[in-house]
SEBAMI-621383 format. One record per residue: residue in one letter; x, y, z of N, C-alpha, C in turn. Coordinates in steps of 0.1 Angstrom, whole numbers, plus 2048, in hexadecimal, padded with zeros to 3 digits. Example, Ala and Ser with C-alpha at 12.3 -4.5 7.8 and 13.67 -1.06 7.14 Angstrom:
REM residues 2
a8847C784E87B7D384E8847DF84E/s8807EA8478897F584788180084F/
***
This chain:
REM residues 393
xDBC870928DB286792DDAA861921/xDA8854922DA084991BD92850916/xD9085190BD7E85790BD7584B906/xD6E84490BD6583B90CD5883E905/xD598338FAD468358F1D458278F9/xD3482F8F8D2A8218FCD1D8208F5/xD1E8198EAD108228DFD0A8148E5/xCFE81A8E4CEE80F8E5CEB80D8DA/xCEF80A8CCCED8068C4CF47FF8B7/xCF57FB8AECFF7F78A4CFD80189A/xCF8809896CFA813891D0381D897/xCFF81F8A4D0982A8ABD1E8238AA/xD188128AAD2780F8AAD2F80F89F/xD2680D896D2D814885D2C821887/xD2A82B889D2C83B88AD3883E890/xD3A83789CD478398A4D54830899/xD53825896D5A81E891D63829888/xD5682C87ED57832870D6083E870/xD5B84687ED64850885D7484E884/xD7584488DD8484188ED8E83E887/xD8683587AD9383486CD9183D865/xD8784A866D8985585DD9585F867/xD9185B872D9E864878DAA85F87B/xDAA850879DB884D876DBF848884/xDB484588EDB5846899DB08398A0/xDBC8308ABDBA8258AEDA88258B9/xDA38188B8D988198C5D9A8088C9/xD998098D7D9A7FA8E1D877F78DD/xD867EC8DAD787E78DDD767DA8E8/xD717DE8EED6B7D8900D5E7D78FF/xD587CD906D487C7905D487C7916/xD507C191FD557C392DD5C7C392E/xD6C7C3929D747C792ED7D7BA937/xD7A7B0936D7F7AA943D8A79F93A/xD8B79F92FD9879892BDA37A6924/xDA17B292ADA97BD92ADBA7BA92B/xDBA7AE933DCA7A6939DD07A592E/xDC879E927DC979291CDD379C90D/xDE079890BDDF79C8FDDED7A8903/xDF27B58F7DFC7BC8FADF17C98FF/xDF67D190DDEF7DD911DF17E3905/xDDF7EC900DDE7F08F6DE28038FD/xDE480D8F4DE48178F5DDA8218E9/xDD28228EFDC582A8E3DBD8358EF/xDBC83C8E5DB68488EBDA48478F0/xDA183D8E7D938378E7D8F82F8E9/xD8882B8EDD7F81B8F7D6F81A8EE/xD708128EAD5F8128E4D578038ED/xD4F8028F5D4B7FD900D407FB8FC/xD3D7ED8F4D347E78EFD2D7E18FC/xD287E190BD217DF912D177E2911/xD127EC90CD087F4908CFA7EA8FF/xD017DC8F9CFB7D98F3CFA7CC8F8/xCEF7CA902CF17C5906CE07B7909/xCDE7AC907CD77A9905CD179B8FD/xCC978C900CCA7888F8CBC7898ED/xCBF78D8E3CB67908DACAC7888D4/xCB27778D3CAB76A8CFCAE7638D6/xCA17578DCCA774F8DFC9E7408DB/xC9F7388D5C977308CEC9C7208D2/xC9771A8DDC9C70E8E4C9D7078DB/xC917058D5C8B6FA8CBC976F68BE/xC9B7038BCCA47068AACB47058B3/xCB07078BFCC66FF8C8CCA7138C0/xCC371C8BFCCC7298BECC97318C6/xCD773C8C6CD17458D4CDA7538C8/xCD475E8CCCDC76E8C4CDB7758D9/xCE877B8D8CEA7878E2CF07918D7/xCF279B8E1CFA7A98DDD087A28E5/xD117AC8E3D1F7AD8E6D217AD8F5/xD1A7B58FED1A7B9906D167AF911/xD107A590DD0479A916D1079491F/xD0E793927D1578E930D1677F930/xD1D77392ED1D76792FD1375D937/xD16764942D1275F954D0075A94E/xCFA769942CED76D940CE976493A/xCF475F92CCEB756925CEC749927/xCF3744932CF8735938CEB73493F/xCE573C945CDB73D94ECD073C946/xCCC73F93CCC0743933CC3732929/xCCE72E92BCCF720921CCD714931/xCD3718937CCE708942CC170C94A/xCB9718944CAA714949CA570D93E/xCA8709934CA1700928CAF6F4923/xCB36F3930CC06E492FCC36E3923/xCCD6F691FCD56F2918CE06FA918/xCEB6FA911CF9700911D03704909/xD0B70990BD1270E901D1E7018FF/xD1D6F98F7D246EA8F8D346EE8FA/xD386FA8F6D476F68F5D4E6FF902/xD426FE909D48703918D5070E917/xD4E719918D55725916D5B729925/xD6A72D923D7072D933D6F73B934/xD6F73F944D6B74A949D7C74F950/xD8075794BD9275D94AD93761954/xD8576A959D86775964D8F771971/xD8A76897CD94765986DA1764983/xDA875C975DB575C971DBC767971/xDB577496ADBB77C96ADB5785970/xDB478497EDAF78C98ADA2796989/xD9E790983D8B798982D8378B987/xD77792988D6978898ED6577B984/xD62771987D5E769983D4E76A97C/xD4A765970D3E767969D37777968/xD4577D965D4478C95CD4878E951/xD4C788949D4F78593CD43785930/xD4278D922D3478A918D3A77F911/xD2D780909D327748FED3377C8F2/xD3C7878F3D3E78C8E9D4F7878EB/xD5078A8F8D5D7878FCD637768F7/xD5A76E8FFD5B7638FAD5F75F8E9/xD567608DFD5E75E8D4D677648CB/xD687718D4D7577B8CFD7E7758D6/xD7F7728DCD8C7658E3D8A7568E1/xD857518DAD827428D2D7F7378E3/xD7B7408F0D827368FDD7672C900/xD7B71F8F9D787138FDD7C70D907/xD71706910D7B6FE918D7E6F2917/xD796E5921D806D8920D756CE913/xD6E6D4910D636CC909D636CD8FA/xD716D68F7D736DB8ECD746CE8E3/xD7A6C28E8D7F6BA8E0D756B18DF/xD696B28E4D5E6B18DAD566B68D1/xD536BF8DCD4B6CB8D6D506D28CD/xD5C6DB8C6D5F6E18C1D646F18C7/xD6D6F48C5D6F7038C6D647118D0/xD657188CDD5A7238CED577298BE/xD627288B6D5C7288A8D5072289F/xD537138A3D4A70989FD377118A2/xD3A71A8ACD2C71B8AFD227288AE/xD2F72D8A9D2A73B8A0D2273B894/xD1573A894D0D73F889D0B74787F/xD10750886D1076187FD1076D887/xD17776882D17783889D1578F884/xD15798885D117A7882D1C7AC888/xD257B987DD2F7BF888D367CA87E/xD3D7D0881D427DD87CD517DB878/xD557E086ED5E7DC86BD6A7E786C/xD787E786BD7B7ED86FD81802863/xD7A7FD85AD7880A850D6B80F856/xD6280A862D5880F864D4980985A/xD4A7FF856D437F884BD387EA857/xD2B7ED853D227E085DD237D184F/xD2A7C7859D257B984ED1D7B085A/xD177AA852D1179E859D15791850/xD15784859D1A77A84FD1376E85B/xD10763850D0975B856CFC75E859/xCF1752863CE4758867CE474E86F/xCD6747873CCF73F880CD373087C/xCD872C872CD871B871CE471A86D/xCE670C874CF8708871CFB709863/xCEF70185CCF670284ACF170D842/xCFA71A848CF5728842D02730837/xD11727835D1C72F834D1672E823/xD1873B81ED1A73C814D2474680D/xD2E741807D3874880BD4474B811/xD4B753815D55750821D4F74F830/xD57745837D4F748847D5774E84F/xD4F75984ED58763853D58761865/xD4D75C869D4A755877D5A753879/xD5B747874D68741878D7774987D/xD75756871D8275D870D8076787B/xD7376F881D72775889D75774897/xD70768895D727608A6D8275C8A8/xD837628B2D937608B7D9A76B8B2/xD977758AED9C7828ABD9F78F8B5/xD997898C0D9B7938C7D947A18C5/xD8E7A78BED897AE8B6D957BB8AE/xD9D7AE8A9DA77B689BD9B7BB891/xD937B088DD8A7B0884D817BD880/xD777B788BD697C188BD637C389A/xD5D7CC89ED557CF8A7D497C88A5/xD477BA8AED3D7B58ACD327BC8B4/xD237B88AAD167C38B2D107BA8B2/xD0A7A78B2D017A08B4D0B7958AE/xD067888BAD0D77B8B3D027738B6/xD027668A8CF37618A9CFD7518AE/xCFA7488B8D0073A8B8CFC72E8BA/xCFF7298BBCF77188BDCF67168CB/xCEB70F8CDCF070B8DDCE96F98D8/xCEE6F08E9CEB6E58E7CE26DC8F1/xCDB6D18F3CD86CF902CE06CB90B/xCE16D0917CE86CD91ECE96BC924/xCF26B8928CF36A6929CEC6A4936/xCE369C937CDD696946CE669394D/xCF468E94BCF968C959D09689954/xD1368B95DD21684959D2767C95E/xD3767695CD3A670966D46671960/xD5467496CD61673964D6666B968/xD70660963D78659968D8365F96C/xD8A65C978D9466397ADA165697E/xDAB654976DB864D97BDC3654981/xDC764C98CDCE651995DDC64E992/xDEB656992DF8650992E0064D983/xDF465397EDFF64E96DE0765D96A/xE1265C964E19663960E1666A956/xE1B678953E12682944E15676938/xE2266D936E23668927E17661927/xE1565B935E0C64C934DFF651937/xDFC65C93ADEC66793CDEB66C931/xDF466D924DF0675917DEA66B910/xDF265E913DEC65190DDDE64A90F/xDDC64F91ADCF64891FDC365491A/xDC965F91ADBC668914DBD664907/xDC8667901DC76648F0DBC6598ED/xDBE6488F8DBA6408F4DA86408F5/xDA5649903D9864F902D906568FA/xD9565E8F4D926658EED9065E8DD/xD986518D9D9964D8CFD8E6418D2/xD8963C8DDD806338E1D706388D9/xD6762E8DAD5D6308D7D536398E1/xD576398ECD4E63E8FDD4A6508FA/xD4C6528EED4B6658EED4D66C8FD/xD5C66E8FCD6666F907D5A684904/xD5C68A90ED5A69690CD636A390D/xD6C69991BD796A3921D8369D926/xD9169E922D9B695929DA369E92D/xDA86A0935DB86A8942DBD69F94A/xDC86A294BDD169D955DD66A795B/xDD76A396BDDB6AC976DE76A697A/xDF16AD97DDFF6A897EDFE6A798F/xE096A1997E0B69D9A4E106B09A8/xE086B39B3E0A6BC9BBDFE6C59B8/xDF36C49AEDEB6D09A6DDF6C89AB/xDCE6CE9ABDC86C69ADDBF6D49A9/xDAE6CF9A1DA46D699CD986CE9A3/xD916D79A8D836D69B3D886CD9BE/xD836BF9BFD896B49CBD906A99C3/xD956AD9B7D9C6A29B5DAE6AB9B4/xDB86A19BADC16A49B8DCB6989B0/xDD86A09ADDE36979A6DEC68E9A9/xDEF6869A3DEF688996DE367D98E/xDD768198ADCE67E983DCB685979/xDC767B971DBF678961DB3673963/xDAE68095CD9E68195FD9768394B/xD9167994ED86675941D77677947/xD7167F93ED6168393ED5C67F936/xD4E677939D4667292FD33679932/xD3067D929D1F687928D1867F928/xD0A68292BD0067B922CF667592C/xCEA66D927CE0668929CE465E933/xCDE65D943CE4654951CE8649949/xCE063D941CE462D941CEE62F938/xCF163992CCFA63A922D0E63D92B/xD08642933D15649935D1B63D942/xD13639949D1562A953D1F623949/xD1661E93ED20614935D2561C931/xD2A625929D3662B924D4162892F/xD4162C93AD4A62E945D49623947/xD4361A94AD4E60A94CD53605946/xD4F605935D5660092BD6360692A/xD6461492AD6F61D92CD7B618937/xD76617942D8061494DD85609949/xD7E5FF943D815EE943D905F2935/xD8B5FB92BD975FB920DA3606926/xD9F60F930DAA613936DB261093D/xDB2602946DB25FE952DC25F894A/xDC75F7943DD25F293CDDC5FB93E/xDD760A93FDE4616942DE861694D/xDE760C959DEC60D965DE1618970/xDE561A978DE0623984DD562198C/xDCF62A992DC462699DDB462B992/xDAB627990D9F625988D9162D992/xD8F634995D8263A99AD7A643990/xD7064A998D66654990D6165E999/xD5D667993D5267299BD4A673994/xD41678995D36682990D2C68C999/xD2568F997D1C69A99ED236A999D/xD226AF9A7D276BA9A5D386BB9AC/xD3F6AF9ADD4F6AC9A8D4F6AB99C/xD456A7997D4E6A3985D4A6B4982/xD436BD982D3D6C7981D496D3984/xD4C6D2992D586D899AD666D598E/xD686CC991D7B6CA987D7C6CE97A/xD6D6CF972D6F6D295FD6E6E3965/xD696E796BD686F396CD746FB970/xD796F197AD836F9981D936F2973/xD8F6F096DD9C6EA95ED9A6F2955/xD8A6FA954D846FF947D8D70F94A/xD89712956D9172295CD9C725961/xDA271395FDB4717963DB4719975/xDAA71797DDAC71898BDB471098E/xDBE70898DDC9705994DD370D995/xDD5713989DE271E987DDE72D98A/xDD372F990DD173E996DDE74899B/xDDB73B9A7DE17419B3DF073A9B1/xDFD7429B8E0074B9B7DFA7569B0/xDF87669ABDF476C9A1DFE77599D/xE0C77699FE14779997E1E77098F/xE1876598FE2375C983E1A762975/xE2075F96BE1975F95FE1675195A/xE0B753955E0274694EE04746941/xE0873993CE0C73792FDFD72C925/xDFE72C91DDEE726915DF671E909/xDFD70E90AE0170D904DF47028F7/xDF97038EDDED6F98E0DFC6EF8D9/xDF86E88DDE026D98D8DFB6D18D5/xE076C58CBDFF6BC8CADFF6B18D5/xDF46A98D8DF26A38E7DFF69B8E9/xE046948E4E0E68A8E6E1B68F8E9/xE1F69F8E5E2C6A68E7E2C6AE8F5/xE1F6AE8FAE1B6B7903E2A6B2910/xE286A8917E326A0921E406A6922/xE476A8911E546AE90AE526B890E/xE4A6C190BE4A6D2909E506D2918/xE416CE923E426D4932E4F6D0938/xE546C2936E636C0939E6D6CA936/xE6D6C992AE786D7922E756E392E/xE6D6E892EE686F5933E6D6F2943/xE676E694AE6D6E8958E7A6E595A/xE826E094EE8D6DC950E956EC953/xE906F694CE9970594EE9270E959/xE8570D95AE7E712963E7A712971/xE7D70F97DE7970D989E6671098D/xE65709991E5670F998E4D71198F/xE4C706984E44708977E356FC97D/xE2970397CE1E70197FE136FA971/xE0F6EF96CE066ED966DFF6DD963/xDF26DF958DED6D495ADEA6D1946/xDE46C7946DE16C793ADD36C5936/xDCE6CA92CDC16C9929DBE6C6918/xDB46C0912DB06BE905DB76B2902/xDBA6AA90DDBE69F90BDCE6A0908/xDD26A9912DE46AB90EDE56B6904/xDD86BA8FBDDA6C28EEDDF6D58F6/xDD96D48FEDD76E4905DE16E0913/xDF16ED918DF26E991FDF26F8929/xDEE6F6939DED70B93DDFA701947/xE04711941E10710949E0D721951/xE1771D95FE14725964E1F72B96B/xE2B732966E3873196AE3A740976/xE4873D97AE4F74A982E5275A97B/xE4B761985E4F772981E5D771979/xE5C77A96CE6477B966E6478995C/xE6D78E953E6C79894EE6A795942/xE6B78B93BE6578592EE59778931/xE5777993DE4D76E93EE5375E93B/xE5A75993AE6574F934E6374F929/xE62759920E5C757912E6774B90C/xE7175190BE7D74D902E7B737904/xE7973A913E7A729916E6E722910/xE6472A911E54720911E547248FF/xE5772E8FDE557288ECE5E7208E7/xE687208F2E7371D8E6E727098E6/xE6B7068F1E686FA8F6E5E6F48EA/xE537008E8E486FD8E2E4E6F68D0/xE577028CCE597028BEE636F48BB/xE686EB8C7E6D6DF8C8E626D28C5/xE536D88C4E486D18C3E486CD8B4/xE406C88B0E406C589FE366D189F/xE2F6D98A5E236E489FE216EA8B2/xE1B6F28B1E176FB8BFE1870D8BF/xE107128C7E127198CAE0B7208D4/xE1972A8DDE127328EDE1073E8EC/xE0573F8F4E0174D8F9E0274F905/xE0575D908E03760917DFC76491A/xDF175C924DE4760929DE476C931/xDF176A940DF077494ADFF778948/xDFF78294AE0F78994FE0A797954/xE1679F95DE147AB95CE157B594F/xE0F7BF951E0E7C8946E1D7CB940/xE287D0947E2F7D1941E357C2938/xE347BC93EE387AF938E2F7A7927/xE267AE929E1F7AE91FE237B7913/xE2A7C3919E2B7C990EE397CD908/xE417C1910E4A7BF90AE4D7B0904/xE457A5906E4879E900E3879A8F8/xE3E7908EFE3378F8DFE267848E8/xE1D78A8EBE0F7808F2E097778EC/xE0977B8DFE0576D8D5E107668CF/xE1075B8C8E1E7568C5E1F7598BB/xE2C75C8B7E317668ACE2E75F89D/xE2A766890E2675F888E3675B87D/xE33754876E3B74B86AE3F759863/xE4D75D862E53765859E4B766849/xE3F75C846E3A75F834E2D76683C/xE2876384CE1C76C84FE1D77B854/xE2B77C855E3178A85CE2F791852/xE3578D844E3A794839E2A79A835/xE1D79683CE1379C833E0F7A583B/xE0A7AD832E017B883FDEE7B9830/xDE87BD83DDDE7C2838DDE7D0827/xDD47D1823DD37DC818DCA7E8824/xDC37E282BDB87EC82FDBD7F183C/xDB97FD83EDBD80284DDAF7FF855/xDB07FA860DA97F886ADA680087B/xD9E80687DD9D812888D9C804893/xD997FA895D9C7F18A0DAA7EE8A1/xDA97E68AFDB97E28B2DB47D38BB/xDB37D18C5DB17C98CBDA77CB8D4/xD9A7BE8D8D907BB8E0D957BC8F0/xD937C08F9D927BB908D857B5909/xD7A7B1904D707AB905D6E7A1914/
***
């Protein structure tokens, strides 16, 4: 049986840490547990359950920063930023219903231990971009802190950067300090109806390269549809201040109106509805035994990949997002998950690479969940032994 720490403090989590590479002994680190799916099933005797810390510690409208503990729940500090209209700009997606847990149970410890951006990334930046600084335990059992409260604080390596998306290989983080932004008065997406993915990658590309500060571009393929819009549509979002975002969006339609198809809009809480339901992958839920693929291409190859892939695969499910850059495939029960097919599609790309978001456990632990690294990154290994292994955060 699993034995579970839950220290109330960062001190207590360097004690335990410190414990486990002197014994030589693996520990899972969990803040809630709810991207547990995510990654190869770990086997460790130990659970160290950073919920405990739980809390936001700063929060300063005025300076756009906010510090929680590990443990803070998402849901908490979305709520604590849109009573002073503002947000976490690069829209962090919520995994839970994907991979059959509750919706807005997720921390934000979890969040930038999984780098999960959603559709606004290709403005906004990353979930990296917005990391300030952290405090966290390392894995010889060692406390660093790096960074502080203001964007231009790096001095030195930014270790921000390297931490985030680590899953917690790294460190056991105990406090992250990050930016937040004002939230936009109002939106409005354009949505075109009937274009094809070649001729839908093109019209985001060209949006996105427009002057109108595009914020979110996806294309929904024919048979898939997110909140009340269905496929096959190409949907462009534009933020911002009511009279700014009017003209943006007319000017915009008038230079897209060249790619062919049917030209409408939403906003209110449809434009609200479809980024959300793109940002969490709700089209490809349901069924919930296919496995979900997370592909990163470049936008323009994206069309290629998905062809290649349905060309061998029957009953292949997906849409595209980041402007064609991100694609969630969502294929048939299998015993390698179609690994062999969808990477082998991918590495046909000039650059890319897939993860597998959902599969069954066993399937996870027989095929590679992250995409395998370059034969000169295999050949290295670390000098230091590490008592962590991987985040369920």
């Amino acid at each position: 049986m699993t034995d579970i720490f839950r220290p109330d403090t960062a001190a207590q989590v360097q004690d335990i840490v410190a414990w486990a590479a002197s014994a030589e002994t693996p520990i899972e680190i969990v803040s809630r547990a709810t991207k547990r799916a995510v990654g190869r099933p770990l086997q460790t005797a130990h659970t160290l359950d950073l919920s405990g810390l739980w809390g936001i510690t700063l929060y300063e409208p005025e300076e756009l920063v906010c510090q929680a503990g590990p443990g803070t729940p998402l849901a908490e500090i979305e709520a604590a930023l849109a009573g002073q209209r503002q947000m976490l700009a690069f829209e962090p997606m919520d995994l839970g219903p994907l991979l059959g847990g509750e919706a807005g149970a997720g921390s934000i410890a979890g969040v930038f231990a999984g780098n999960l951006a959603g559709p606004r990334r290709v403005k906004a930046g990353a979930a990296r971009d917005h990391l300030l600084g952290f405090s966290a335990v390392t894995g010889r059992g060692e406390t660093v802190k790096s960074g502080g409260r203001v964007v231009k604080n790096v001095t030195g390596y930014d270790l921000s950067k390297i931490v985030t998306g680590s899953w917690g290989t790294l460190a056991a983080l105990t406090e992250l300090t990050f930016k937040v932004l004002p939230a936009p008065e109002t939106e409005t997406t354009l949505v075109i109806g009937g274009l094809d993915e070649a001729a839908a990658v093109r019209a985001m590309s060209a949006a996105l390269g427009s002057p109108h500060e595009v914020s979110s571009a996806a294309h929904l393929p024919i048979g898939l549809g997110a909140g009340e819009i269905a496929g096959p549509a190409t949907c462009i979002r534009l933020e911002g201040f009511g009279p700014s975002v009017a003209a943006r969006a007319a000017a915009l339609e008038a230079e897209l109106a060249g790619f062919g198809g049917t030209l409408g809009a939403v906003d209110g809480y449809q434009s609200r509805d479809l980024w959300r339901a793109v940002r969490d992958v709700e089209p490809l839920i349901a069924p919930f035994e296919r496995a979900v693929w997370r592909l990163s291409l470049p936008p323009m190859a994206g069309p290629a990949v998905v062809m290649t892939i349905r060309s061998e695969i029957e009953g292949v499910d997906y849409f595209y997002d980041w402007a064609g850059g991100l694609v969630w495939l969502a294929v048939p029960p299998a015993a390698d998950a179609h690994a062999g097919v969808v990477r082998g599609a991918v590495a046909g790309a000039a650059s890319g690479h897939a993860t597998l978001i959902r599969a069954d456990e066993a399937v996870r632990a027989a095929v590679a969940v992250f995409q395998p690294q370059a034969p000169a990154w295999r050949r290295w290994r670390p000098a230091s032994r590490r008592a962590s292994t991987r985040s369920a955060c």
